[in-house]
Backbone as JSON, one array per atom type, in Angstrom:
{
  "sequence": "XXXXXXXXXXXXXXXXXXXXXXXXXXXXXXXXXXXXXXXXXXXXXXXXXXXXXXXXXXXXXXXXXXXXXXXX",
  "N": [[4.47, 11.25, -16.73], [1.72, 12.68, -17.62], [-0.27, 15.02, -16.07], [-2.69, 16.0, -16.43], [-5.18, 15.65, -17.48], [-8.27, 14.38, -19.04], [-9.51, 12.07, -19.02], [-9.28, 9.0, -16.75], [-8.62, 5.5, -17.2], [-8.87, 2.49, -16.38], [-7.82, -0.33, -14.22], [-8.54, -0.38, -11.06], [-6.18, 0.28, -9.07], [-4.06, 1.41, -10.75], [-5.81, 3.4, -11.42], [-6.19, 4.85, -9.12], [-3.63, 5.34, -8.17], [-3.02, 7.48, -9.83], [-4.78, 9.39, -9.2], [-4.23, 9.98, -6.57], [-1.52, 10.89, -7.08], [-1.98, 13.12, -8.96], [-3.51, 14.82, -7.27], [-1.68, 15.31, -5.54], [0.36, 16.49, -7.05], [-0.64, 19.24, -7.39], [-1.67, 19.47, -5.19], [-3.8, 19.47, -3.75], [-6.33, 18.54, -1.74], [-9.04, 17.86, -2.41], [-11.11, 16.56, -5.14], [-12.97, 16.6, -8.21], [-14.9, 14.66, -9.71], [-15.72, 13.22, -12.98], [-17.91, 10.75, -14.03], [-19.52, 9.27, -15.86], [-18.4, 9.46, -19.28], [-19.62, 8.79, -21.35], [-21.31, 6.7, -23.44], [-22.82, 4.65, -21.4], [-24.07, 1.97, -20.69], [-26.8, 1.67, -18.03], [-26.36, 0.09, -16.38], [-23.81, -0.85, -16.12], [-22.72, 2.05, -15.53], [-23.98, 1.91, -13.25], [-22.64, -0.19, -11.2], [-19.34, 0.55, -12.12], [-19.35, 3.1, -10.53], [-20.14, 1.97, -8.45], [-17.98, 0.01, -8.1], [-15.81, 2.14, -7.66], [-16.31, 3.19, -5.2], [-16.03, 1.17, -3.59], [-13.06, 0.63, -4.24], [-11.2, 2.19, -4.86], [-12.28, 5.26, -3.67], [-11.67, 4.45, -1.18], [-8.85, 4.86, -0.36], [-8.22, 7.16, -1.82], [-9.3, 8.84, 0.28], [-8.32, 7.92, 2.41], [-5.36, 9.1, 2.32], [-3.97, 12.18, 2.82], [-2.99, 15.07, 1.26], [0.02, 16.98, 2.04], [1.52, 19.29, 1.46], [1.44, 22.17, 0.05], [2.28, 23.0, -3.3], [4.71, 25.5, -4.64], [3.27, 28.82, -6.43], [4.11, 30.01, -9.57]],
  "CA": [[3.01, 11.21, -16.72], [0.74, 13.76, -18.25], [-1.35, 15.23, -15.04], [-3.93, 17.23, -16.69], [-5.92, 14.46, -18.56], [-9.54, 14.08, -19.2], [-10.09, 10.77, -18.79], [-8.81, 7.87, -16.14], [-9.34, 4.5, -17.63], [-7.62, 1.4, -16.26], [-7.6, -0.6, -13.02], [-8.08, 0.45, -9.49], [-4.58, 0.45, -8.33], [-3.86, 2.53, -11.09], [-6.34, 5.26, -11.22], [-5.83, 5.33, -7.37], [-2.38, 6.33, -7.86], [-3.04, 8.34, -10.75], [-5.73, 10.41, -8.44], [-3.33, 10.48, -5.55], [-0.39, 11.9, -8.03], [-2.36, 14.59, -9.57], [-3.47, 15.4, -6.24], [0.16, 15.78, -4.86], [1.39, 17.78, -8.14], [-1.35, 20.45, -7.42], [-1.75, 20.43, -3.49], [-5.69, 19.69, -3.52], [-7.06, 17.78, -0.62], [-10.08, 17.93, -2.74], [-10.79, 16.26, -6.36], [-13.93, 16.47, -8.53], [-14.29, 13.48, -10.63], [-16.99, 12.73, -13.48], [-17.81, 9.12, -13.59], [-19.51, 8.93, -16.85], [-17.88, 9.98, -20.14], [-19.91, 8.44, -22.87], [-23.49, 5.85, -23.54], [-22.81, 3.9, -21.19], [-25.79, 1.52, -20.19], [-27.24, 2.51, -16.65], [-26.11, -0.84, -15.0], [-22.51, -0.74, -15.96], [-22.32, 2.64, -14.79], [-23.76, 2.19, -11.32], [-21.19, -0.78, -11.44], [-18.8, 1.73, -11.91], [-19.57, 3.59, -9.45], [-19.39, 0.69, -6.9], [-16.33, -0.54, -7.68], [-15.17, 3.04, -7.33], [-16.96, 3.29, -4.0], [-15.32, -0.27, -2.96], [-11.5, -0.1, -4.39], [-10.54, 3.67, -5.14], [-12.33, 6.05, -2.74], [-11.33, 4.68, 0.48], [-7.81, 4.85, -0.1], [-8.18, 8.75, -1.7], [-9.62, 9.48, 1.88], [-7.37, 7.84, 3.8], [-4.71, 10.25, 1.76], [-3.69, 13.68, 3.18], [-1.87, 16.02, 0.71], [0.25, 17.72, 3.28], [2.13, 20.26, 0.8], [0.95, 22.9, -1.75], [3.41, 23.52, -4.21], [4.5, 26.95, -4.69], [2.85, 29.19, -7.86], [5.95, 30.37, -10.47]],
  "C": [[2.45, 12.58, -17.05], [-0.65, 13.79, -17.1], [-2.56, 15.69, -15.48], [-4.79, 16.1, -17.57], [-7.25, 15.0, -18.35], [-10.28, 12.75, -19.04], [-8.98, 9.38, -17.91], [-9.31, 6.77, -16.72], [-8.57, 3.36, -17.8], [-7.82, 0.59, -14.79], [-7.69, 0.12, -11.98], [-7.07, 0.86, -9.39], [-4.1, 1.2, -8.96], [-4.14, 4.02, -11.34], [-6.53, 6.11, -9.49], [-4.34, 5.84, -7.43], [-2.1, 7.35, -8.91], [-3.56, 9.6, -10.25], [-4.72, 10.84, -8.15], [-2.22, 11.34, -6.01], [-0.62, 12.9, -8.53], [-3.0, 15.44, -8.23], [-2.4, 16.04, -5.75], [0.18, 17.35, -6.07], [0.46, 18.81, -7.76], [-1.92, 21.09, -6.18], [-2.89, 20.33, -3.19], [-5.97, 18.2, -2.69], [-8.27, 16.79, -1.32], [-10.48, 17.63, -4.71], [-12.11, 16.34, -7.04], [-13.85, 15.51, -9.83], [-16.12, 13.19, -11.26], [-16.98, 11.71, -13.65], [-18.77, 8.62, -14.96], [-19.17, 9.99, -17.78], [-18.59, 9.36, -21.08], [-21.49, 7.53, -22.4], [-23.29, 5.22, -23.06], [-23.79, 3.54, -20.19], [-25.79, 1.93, -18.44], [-26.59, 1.4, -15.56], [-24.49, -1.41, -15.09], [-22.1, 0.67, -15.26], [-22.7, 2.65, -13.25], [-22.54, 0.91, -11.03], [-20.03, 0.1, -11.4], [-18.75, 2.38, -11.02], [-19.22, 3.05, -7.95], [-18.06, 0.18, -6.52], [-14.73, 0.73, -7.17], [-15.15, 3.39, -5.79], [-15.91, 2.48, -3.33], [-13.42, 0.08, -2.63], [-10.63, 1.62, -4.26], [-10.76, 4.91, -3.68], [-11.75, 5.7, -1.23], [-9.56, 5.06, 0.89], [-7.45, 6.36, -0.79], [-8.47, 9.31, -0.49], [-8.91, 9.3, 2.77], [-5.66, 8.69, 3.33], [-4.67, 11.72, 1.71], [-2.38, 14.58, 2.39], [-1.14, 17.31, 1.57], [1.19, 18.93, 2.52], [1.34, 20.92, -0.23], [2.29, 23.03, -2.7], [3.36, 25.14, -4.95], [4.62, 27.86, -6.15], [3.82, 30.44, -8.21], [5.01, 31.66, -11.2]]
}
């Protein structure tokens, strides 16, 4: 997997373990995530948003990165 991306775009279950994995590889508790990337109309992105709210965030929170990994 290629951690450093720009764009998640796929299923819950997968951009939840896509988060959680690039979390791990880099040791960050803490993730900043943009939520639109392009024209997309106002009521698909709060959609978006919700289902992120709903399916993704609760299970990044209930996820504690308990290691940093150490800088080479």
């Amino acid at each position: 997997m290629e951690i450093c991306r720009s764009a998640l775009i796929g299923h819950s279950a997968a951009s939840t373990f896509d988060l959680i994995e690039a979390a791990e590889h880099y040791g960050a508790n803490s993730l900043l995530l943009n939520m639109n990337l392009g024209a997309l109309p106002h009521d698909l992105f709060i959609e978006q948003i919700r289902r992120f709210g709903r399916d993704v965030l609760p299970k990044l929170q209930a996820h504690q990165v308990k290691t940093v990994p150490a800088m080479h």
